[in-house]
N, C-alpha and C positions, 0 to 999 in steps of 0.2 A: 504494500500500500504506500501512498504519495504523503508525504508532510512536507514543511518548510518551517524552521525557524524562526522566533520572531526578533532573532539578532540582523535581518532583513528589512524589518519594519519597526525598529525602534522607540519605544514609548506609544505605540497605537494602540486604543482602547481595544478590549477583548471582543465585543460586538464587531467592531470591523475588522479583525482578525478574523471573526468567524464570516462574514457576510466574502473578505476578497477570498477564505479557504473556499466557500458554498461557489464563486461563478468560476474559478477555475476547475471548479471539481475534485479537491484537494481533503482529504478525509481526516488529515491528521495535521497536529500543529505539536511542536517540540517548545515549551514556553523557557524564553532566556529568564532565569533567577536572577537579580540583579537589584538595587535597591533605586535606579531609575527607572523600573520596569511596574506593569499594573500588577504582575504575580512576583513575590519575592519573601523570603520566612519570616518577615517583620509584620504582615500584612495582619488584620484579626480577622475572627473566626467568622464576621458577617461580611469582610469582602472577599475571604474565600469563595462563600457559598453564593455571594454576586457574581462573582469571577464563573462559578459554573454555567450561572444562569446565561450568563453574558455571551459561553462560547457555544448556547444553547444546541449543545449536544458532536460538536466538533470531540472527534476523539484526542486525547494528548499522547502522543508516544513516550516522551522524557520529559523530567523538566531537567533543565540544561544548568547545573548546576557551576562555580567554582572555586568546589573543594579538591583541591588537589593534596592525594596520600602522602607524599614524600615531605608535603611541607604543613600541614595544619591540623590542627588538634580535631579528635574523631563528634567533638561536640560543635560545630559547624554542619557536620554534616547530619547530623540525630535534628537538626533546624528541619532541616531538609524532607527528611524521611517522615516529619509527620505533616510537613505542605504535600508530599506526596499522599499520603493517605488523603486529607483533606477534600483533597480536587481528582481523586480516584486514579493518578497518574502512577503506569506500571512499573515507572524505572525513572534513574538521576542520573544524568551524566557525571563523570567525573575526570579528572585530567589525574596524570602519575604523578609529575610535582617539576618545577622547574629551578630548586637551588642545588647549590653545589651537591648535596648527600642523595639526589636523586639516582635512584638506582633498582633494578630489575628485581631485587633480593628485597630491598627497605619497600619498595613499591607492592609487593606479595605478601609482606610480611603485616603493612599497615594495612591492608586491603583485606586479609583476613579476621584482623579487628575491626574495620570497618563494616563485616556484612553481621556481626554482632547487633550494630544496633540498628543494622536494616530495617528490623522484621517485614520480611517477606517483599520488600521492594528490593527489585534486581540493582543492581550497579553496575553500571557500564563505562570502560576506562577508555578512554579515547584515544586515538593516536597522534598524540601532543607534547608541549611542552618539549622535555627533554629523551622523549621515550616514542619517537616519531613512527618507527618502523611497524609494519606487523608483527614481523617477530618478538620483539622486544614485548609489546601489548600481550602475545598468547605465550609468552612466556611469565609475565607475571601471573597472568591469570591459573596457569598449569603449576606454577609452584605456591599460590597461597594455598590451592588444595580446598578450598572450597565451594560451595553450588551457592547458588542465588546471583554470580557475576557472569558478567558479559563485555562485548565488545564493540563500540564505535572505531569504524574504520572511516575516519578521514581520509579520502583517495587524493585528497590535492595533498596532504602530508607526505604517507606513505610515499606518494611519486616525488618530490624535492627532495625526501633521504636518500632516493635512490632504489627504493625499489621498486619492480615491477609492478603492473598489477598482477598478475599470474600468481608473482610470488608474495606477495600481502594475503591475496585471497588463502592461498595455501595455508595459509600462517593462521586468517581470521575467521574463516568462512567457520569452520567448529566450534567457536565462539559466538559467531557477531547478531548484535542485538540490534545494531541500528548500521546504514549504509548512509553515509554522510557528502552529497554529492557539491563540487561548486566550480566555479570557470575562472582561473585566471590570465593574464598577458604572459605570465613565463615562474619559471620557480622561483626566482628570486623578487620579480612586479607584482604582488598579489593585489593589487588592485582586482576587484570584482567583475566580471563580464558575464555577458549575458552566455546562459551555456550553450556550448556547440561553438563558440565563436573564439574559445580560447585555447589555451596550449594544454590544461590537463588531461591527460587521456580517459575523458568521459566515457564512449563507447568500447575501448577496452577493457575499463575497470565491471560494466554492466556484463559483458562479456565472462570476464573470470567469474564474477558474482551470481551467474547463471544459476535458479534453483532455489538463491536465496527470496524467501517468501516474505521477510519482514520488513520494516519500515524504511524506506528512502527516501533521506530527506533536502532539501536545499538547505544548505546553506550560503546564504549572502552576506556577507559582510559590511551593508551599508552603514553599519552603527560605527567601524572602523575606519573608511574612506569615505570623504567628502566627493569621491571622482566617480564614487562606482556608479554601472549600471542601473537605472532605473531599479528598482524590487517588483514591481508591478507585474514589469515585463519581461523578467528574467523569470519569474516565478511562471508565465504563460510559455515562455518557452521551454524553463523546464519538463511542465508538463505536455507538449507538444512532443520532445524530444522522447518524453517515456511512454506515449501513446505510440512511436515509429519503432521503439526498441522490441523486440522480438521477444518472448518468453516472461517480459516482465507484467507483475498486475499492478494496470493503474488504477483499481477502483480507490 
């Protein structure tokens, strides 16, 4: 199924999150956590239950949280895990950690203190920060040694470290909770582009991913660059490009 991020539409009330998700035909929405954002763990318990009214029945994949393992205390993230219950969201993104002790062992190691105070909401570790690869991602996740975690495979990541898609997929695809799709000018210009129109390898990465049933989502990056792409229209193309892709559901 199709979502998009609301790190694409920055600060937009949740009614028109749902209303631009309903005319592109977009089922799922990944809500950015963030304390300039309408959803975020500060929020009280009546604008949660606004918040659902609001995204009147849009599904949420994750909320896009960042907690990141290597570097912040597991109570950050316990904020988190009961905004997910709240708003009935089945997973929280997470990032590995980006100071110097970040590392595949401390990242596995904090992650399996982390699904302690999950209860029952997955966790999904992204391919970021300082742990970009697939590898590195199902590697931590195969040495914390626990269930309830998963995997955000960022394809424009994975490709700037250098790896393939083939070889990500190989790495993620036993893992991955969410497929995190975006377009940029080159590996180093991430300015945003409308997809199809840029250098990531979009149609390869769907390709290796072939099979994979769950959530694909945009991400845009407009809350980052003043230059990017429209979201509107990148978001229409997205979904154009995944109504042409072969094997994939776009309901």
């Amino acid at each position: 199924m199709l979502g998009f991020s609301t790190l694409g539409c920055p600060g937009l009330p949740l009614a028109d999150v749902a209303a631009m998700a309903r005319k592109h035909g977009i089922p799922l929405v990944e809500l950015r956590c963030a304390a300039d954002e309408p959803v975020h763990a500060g929020i009280s318990q009546a604008e949660r239950k606004a918040a659902l009214a609001a995204l009147d029945g849009l599904g949420i994949t994750a909320l896009a949280s960042y907690y990141r393992l290597c570097d912040d205390d597991v109570s950050m993230l316990a904020e988190h895990v009961q905004l997910a219950h709240d708003l009935r969201a089945p997973a929280i993104r997470i990032f590995p950690g980006r100071s110097e002790k970040t590392s595949v062992e401390l990242a596995a190691e904090r992650l399996a203190a982390a699904v302690d105070v999950a209860e029952g909401i997955t966790l999904l570790v992204e391919t970021h920060d300082l742990l970009l690869r697939g590898s590195e991602i199902a590697a931590v996740l195969a040495k914390s040694g626990v269930r309830g975690v998963g995997a955000v495979w960022d394809a424009m990541h994975t490709w700037r470290a250098g790896e393939t898609p083939a070889e990500a997929a190989a790495a993620l695809l036993p893992w991955l909770g969410e497929l995190q799709l975006k377009d940029a000018a080159s590996d180093t210009d991430r300015r945003p582009m409308i997809p199809g129109t840029g250098a990531v390898p979009i149609q390869e990465t769907l390709a290796a991913a072939a099979g994979f049933t769950g959530p694909i989502v945009l991400e845009h990056e407009t809350k980052w660059y003043a230059d990017a792409a429209p979201f509107e229209e990148s978001l229409a193309a997205f979904a154009a490009l995944m109504k042409r892709s072969p094997g994939q559901d776009v309901r």
